[in-house]
N, C-alpha and C positions, 0 to 999 in steps of 0.2 A: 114221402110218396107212398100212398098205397097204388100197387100193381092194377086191383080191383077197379080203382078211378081213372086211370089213368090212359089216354090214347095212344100208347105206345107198345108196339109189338114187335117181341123180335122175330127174326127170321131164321129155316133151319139151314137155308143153304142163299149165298150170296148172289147179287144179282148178275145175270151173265156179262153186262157191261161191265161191272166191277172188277175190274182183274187185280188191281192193288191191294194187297195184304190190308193196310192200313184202313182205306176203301171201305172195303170188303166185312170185316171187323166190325167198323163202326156202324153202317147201315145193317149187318147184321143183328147188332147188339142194342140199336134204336137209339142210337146217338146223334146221327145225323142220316139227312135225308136227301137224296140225290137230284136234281132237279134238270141235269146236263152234264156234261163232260166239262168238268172244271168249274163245277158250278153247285153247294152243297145249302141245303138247309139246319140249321143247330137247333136239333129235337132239347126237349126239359132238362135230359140228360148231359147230355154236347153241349149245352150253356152252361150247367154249371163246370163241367170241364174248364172250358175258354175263360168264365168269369176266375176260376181258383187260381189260372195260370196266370192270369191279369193280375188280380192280387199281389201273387208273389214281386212278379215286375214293377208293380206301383211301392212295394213299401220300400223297395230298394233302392229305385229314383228320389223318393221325398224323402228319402236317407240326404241324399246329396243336396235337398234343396231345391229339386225341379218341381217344376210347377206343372198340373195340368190344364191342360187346353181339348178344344175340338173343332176340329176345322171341316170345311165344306169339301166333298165329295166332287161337286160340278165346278172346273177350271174355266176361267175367262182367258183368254190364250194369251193376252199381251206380257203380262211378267213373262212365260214360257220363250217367248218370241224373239222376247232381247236376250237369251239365254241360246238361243237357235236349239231346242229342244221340243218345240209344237210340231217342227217336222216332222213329217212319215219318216224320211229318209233319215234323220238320225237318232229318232226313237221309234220304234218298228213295232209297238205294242199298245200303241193310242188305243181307246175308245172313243170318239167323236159321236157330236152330235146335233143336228141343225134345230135352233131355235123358230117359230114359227111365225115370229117376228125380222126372224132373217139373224146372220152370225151363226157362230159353230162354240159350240161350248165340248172341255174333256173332260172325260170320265177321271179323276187324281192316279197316273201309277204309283207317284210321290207324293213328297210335299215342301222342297226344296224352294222352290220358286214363290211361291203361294206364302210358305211362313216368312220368309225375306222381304217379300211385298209388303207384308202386312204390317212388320215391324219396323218400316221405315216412317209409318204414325208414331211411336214409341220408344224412337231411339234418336237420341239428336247430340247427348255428352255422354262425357267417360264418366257419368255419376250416374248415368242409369245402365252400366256394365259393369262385371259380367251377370247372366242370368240362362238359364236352360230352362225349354218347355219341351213338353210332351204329347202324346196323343195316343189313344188308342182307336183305330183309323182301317176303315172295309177300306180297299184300294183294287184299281179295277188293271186286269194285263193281259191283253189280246193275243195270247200267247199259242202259238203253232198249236202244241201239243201238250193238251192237258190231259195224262194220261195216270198220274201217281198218286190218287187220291187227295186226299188235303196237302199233300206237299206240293203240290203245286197247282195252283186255282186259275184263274178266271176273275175271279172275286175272290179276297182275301183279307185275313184282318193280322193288319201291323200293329206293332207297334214303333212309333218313330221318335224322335229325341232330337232337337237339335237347340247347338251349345252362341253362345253369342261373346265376343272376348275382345279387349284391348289391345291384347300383344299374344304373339306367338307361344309365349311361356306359359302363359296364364292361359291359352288353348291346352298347352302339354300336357298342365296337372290338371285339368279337367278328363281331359280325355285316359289318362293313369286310375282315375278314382273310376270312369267308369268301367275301364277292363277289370279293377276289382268287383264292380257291383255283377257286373255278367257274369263272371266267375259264382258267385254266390248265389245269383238267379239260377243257376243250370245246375248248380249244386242242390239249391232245395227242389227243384224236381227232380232229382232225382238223375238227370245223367251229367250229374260235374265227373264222375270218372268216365266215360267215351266221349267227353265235349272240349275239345281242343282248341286252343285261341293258333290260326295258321297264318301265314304270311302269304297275303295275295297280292294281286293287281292294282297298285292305287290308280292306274288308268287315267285320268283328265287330273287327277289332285295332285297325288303323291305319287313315291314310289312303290312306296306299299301303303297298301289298308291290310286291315284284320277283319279276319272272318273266325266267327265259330264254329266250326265243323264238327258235329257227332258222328262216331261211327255206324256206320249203316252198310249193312248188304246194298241194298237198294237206293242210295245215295248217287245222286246224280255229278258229283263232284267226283274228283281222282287225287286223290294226296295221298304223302310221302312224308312218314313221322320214322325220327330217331330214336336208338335202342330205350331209351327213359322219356319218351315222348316230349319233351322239354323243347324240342325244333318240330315243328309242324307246315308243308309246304303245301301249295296249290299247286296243280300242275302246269299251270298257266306260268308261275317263275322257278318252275325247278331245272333251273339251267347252270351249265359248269361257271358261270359269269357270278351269278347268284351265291353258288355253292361255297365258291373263293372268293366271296367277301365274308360268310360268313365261317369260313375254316373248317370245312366239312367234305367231305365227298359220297357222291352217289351211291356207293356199295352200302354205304352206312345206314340208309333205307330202306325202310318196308313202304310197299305202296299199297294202299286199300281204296274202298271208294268211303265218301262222307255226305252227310246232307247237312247245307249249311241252314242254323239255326239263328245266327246275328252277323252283322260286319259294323263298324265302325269307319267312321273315314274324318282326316283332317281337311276340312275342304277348304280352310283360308280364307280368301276372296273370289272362289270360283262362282257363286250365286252375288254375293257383298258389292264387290264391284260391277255388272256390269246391271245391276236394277239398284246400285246409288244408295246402297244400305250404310253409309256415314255416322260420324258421332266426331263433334268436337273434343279434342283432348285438353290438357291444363294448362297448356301454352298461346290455346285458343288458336290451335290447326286444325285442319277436317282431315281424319282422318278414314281408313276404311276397317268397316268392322270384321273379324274375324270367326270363323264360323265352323262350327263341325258339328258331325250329324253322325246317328247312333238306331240303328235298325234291330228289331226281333221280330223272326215271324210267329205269331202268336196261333194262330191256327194250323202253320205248316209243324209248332211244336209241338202239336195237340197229335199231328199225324205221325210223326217221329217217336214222341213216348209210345201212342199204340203200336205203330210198326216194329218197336222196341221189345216193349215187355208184353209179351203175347206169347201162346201156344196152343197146343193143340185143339184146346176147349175153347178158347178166347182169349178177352185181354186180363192184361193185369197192371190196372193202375198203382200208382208209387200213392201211399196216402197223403201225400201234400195235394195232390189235383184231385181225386176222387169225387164224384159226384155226391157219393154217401161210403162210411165207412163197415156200414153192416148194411146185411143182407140177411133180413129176418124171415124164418118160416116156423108158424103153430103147427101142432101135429096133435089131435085128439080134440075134442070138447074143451077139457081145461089148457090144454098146450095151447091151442087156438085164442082164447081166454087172456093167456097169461101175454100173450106175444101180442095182442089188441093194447093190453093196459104197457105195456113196455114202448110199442108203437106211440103212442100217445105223449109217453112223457121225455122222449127223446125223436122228436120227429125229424129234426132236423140231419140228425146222423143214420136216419133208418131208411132202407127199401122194406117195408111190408109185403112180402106174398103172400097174400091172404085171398087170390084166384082160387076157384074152384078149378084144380087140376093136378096131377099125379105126383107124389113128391119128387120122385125123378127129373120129370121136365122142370120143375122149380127149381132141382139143384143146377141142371145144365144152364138156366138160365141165367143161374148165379156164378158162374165160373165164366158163360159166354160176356158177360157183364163188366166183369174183370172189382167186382167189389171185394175191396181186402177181406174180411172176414163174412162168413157166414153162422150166422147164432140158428139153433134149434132149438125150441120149444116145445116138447113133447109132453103126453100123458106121464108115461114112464119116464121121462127123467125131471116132471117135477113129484113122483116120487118120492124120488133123494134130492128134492131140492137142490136141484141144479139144471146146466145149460149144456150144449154141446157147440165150442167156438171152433170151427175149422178156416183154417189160414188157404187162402186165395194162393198167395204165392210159391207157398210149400207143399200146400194138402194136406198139412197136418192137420189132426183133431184130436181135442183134449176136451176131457170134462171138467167146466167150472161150476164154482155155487153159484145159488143165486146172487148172494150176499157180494163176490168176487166180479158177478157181473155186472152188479149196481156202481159198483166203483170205477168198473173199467167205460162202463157209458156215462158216467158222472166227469172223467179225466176227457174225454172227446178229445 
């Protein structure tokens, strides 16, 4: 990306509707574009954010042998219906909409019902189980109050999982392999230490689901983790009934607030049976297929690492997600020169400021940005052949050669 080409500009101060850190931030720093309350566009930048986090999520799925899919946005209500989940009344956050042919199509808040439907073409014996697909999936939620930047949208992009199984057991260690794959997805961006697996509400399924919860000031969740964080609670079940099954008490917590990042759920036959999702087994009985489903919100993680690693300048992406890893600026005739021919043969890893404008505002830009490194290319310091690499997260700066720089934008 050179600067120069490009329609993206940032701003010095954030827009008054934006009151969200996170928000605030990113429409600052030209990542994304505002378009309503709860409702964002993904600037050059903010895609490749969402596409590097996608990444991570995808290699760690087809670790496991999940397959990908993508499903339709526009709901036909009947799967929904026999679920009793089309209602207003016990999903409060439809988007509807009347065909002009007559009928009412939804906007997906899920995709529960839709991927169960669909699979009852595809599944009829125990020889076409088990098997898990995926999605990465905009999903629409008509939600009160959309007030926390991308942590909570309007429109939003999941990602969803859901597991297909024989027996109970064969649910279990699916769903074991994937609390490890989350562990590892939260890990490589960069917050496996503040992303807790917590004990919530299984609500219609279970007793409990698991939820990821990062730690957040701004976390709209309230949990209760022990001295080695090893017990992590929702405050939805931290009750003395709770506590004394699990041989703990109250005093032995710290409470903070958290933003959940993933939840998991064993959901059995709560979709399976009542839309007829079947498979003959080896005795030649029908039986009912078993089912569990595995969420991340992929663009509310986008607003959580900004909301995260930030300060007073801007953000500061982890380099696994980075849009780009350097943030280049020429200085002089030949610096100018030298940072064109470096732009060129590493483009893929490079912001180019090559704008006609003060070096000052270039650096603020580069800090407001959150690019891990920033390289300088001046007259004077290709003098003594060399660079000037100052660390984003630190604000360190060190002089490298050139020679030491060639190797380090060669290792990308």
């Amino acid at each position: 990306m050179k600067l120069s080409k490009s329609f993206i500009k940032t701003l010095r101060e954030a827009p008054k509707d934006e009151t969200a850190k996170n928000g605030a931030l990113l429409v600052r720093a030209g990542y994304i574009h505002k378009e309503m309350a709860g409702v964002y566009d993904y600037l050059p930048l903010g895609l490749k954010v969402i596409e590097n986090i996608k990444s991570i999520i995808r290699e760690e799925l087809n670790k496991l042998g999940c397959e990908e899919i993508s499903m339709t946005a526009l709901q036909n209500p009947e799967p929904w219906e026999k679920t009793g989940r089309f209602s207003d009344s016990e999903v409060d956050i439809w988007f509807k909409t009347e065909l002009n042919s007559g009928g009412i199509l939804g906007l997906a808040p899920t995709h529960e019902e839709p991927i169960t439907n669909m699979l009852k073409s595809y599944i009829s014996s125990y020889k076409d189980l088990p098997f898990s697909v995926y999605q990465f999936q905009t999903k629409f939620r008509n939600e009160l109050r959309a007030k926390s930047g991308i942590l909570r949208g309007r429109e939003f992009l999941m990602k969803d999982l859901y597991s297909f199984h024989t027996s109970e057991k064969d649910l279990d260690d699916f769903y074991a392999k994937v609390e490890t794959a989350y562990q590892n997805i939260f890990k490589y961006l960069g917050i496996g230490d503040i992303t807790f697996e917590t004990f919530a509400s299984g609500g219609i399924f279970s007793k409990y689901s698991h939820e990821f919860q990062t730690l957040l000031p701004v976390g709209e969740d309230t949990i209760y983790y022990n001295n080695d964080k090893s017990l992590v609670f929702n405050k939805e079940v931290f009750e003395d009934e709770v506590l004394d099954e699990f041989g703990v008490k109250k005093e032995d917590f710290v409470e903070t607030t958290g933003a959940e990042v993933g939840n998991i759920f064993k959901l059995k036959f709560k979709y399976s049976e009542p839309l007829g999702l079947n498979f003959v087994d080896n005795d030649n009985e029908t039986k009912t297929v078993y089912m569990g489903c595995y969420g991340i919100g992929v663009s509310r993680l986008m607003g959580v690492i900004a909301e995260n690693f930030a300060d007073e300048k801007g953000l500061i992406w982890p380099e696994s997600i980075t849009p780009y890893k350097y943030y280049l600026v020429g200085i002089g005739e030949e610096g100018s020169k030298k940072a064109d021919q470096l732009y060129s043969e590493h483009e893929d890893l490079i912001i180019f400021d090559d704008r006609d404008l003060r070096i000052g505002e270039k650096f603020a830009d580069s800090e407001l940005m959150g690019i891990p490194y920033r390289i300088v290319v001046s007259d004077k310091t290709l003098a003594s052949n060399s660079a000037e690499l100052t660390s984003r997260a630190t604000g360190e700066t060190k002089i490298i050669t050139l020679d030491d720089l060639a190797h380090l934008l060669a290792r990308k």
